[in-house]
C-alpha positions as CSV (number, residue, x, y, z in Angstrom):
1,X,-13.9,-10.0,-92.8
2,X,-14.5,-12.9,-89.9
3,X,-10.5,-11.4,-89.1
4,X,-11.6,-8.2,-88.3
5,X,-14.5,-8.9,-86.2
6,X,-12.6,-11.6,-84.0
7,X,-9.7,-8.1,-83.8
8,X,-12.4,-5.6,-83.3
9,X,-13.8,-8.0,-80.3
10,X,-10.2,-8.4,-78.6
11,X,-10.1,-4.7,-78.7
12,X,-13.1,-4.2,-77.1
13,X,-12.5,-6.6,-74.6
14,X,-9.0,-5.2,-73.8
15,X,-10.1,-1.4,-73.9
16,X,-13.1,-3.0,-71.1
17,X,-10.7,-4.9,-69.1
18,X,-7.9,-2.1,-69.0
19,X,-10.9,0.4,-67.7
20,X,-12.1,-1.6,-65.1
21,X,-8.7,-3.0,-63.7
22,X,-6.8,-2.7,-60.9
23,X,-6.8,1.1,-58.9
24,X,-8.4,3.5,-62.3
25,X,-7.2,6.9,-62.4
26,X,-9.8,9.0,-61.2
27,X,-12.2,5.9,-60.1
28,X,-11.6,5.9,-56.0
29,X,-14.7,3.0,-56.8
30,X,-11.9,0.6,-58.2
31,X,-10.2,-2.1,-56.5
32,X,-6.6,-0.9,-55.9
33,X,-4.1,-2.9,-57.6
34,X,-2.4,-5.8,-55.5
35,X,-0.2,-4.4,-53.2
36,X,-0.3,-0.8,-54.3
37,X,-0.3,1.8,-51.6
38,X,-3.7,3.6,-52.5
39,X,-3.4,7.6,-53.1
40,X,-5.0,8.8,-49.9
41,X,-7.4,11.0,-52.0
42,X,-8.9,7.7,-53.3
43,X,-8.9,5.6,-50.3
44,X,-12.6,4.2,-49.0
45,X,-13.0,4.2,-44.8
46,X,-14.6,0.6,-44.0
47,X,-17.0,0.1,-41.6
48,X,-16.4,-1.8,-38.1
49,X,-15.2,-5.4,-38.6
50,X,-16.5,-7.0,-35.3
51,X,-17.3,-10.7,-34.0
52,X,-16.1,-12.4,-31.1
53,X,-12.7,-13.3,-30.7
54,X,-11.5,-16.5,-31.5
55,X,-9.3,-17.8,-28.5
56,X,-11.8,-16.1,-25.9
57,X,-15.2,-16.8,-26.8
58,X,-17.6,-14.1,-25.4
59,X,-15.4,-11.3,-25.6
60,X,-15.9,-8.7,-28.5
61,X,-13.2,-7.8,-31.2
62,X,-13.7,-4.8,-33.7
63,X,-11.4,-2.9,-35.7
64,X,-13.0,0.1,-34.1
65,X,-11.0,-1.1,-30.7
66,X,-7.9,0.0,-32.8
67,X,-8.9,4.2,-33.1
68,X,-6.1,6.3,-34.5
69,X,-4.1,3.8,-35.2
70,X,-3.4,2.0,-38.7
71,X,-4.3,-1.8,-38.6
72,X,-3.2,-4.8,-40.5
73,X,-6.6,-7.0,-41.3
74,X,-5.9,-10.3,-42.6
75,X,-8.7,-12.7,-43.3
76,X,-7.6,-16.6,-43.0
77,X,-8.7,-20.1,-42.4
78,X,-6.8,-23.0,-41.1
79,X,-8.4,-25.0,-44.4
80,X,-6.2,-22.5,-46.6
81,X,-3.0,-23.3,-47.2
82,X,-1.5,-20.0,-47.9
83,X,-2.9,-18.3,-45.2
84,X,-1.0,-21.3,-42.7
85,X,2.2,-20.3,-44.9
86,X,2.0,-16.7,-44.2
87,X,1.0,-16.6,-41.0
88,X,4.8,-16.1,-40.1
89,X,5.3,-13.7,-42.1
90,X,2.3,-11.3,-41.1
91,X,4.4,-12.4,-37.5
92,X,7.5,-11.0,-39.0
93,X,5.7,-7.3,-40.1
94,X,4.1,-7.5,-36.8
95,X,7.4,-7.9,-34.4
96,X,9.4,-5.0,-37.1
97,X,6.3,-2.9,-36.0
98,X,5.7,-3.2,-32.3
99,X,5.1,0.0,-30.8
100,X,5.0,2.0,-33.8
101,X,1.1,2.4,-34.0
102,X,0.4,-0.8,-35.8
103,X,-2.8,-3.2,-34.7
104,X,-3.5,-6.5,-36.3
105,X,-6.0,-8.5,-36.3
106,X,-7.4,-11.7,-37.9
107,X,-10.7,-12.9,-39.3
108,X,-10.7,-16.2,-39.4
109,X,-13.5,-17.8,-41.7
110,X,-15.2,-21.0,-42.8
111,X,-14.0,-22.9,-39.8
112,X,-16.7,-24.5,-38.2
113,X,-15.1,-26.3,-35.4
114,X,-13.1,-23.8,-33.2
115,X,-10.8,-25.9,-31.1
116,X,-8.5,-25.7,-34.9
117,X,-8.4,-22.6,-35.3
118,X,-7.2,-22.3,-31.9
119,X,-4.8,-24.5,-31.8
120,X,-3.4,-23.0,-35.1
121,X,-2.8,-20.0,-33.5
122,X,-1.7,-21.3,-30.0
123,X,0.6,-23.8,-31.8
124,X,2.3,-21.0,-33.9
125,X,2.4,-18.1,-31.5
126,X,0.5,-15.6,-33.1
127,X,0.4,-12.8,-31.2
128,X,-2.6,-10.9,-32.2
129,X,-6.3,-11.4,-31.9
130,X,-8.6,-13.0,-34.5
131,X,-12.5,-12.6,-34.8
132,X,-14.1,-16.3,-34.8
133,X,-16.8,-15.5,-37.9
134,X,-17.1,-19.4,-39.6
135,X,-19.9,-17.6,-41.8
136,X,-18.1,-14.5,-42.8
137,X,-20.4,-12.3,-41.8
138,X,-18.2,-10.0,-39.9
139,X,-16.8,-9.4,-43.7
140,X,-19.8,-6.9,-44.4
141,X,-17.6,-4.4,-43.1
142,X,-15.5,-4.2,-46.0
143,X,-17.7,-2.7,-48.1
144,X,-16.6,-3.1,-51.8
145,X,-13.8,-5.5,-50.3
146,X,-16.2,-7.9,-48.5
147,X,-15.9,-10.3,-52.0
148,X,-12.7,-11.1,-51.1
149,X,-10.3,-14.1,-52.0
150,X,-8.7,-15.9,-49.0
151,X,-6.7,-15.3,-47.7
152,X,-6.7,-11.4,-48.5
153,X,-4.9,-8.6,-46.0
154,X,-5.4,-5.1,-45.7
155,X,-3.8,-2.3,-44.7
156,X,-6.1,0.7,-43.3
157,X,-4.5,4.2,-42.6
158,X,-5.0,5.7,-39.2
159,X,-8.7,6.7,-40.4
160,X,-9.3,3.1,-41.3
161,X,-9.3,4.0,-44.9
162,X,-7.8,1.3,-47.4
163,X,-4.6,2.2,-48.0
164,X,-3.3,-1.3,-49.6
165,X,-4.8,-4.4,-50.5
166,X,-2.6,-7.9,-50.9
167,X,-4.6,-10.6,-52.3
168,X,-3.1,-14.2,-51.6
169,X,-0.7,-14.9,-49.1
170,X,1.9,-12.3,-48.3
171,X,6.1,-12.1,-47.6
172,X,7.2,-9.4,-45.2
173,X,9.0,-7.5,-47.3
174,X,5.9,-7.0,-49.1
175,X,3.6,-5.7,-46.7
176,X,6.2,-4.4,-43.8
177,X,6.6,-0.7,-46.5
178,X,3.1,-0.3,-46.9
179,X,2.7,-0.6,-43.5
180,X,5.3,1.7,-42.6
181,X,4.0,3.9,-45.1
182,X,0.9,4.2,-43.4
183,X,2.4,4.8,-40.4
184,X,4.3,7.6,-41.9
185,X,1.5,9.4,-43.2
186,X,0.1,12.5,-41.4
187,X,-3.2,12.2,-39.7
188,X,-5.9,14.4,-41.3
């Protein structure tokens, strides 16, 4: 009897799990499964992500500076291991894509004293913009992907609609097709 409980309870627990995992047919609510390009009928627009930018303080960064066009968000810190391991590979995506209609931009969080973040970046020649947001709070943004695990990057469609999600840090040959098929897509 005690057998069949315990067996009745993995079920349960399995059936839940399975329902509530990854991208769920017919739930566009779900968080899409790592990687995955999301079926544009189930894809969720994000709000603005916007802060000040990290190497020129003062100055304004959004997504929304990026209209029309599909945008590679990665959220980072210096502190994070992976994100300083991948940093060359989002560099990698970002050189393959040049000129093709692809924006990136970086939210770096949780570092509290800027002259490291910036001197990451300077030292290792990334060449897109980052919001400085040691708080997060430029995160809101995401909506249903503000909970996020760093480092976490994005791919939005030309609507800035979620049309990937890569948690942990990323190779290029990961995120370069998702991107291109973004870029592919038709606007609409």
């Amino acid at each position: 009897m005690r057998l069949s409980v315990v067996r009745a309870a993995v079920v349960l627990v399995g059936v839940a799990f399975a329902g509530g995992a990854g991208c769920g047919a017919g739930n566009p609510s779900a968080v899409p499964v790592n990687g995955a390009l999301v079926p544009v009928e189930q894809r969720v627009a994000i709000d603005a992500v916007a802060g000040e930018d990290l190497v020129e303080p003062g100055k304004a960064l959004s997504s929304n500076d990026f209209a029309g066009e599909v945008v590679v968000l990665n959220v980072w810190g210096t502190w994070c291991g992976p994100c300083r391991g991948e940093v060359g590979e989002l560099e990698r995506v970002r050189a393959d894509t040049e000129g093709a209609g692809v924006e990136f931009l970086g939210v770096d969080i949780r570092d509290n004293d800027r002259s490291v973040p910036v001197d990451f970046v300077r030292d290792r020649g990334v060449g897109y913009p980052s919001i400085y947001d040691p708080a997060g709070r430029s995160l809101v943004g995401l909506g249903k992907y503000r909970s996020i695990a760093v480092p976490t990057t994005l791919v939005l469609d030309r609507r800035h609609r979620v049309a990937a999600v890569f948690h942990g840090a990323v190779l290029a040959e990961d995120v370069l097709p998702r991107v291109r098929e973004a870029v592919a897509e038709a606007v609409g």
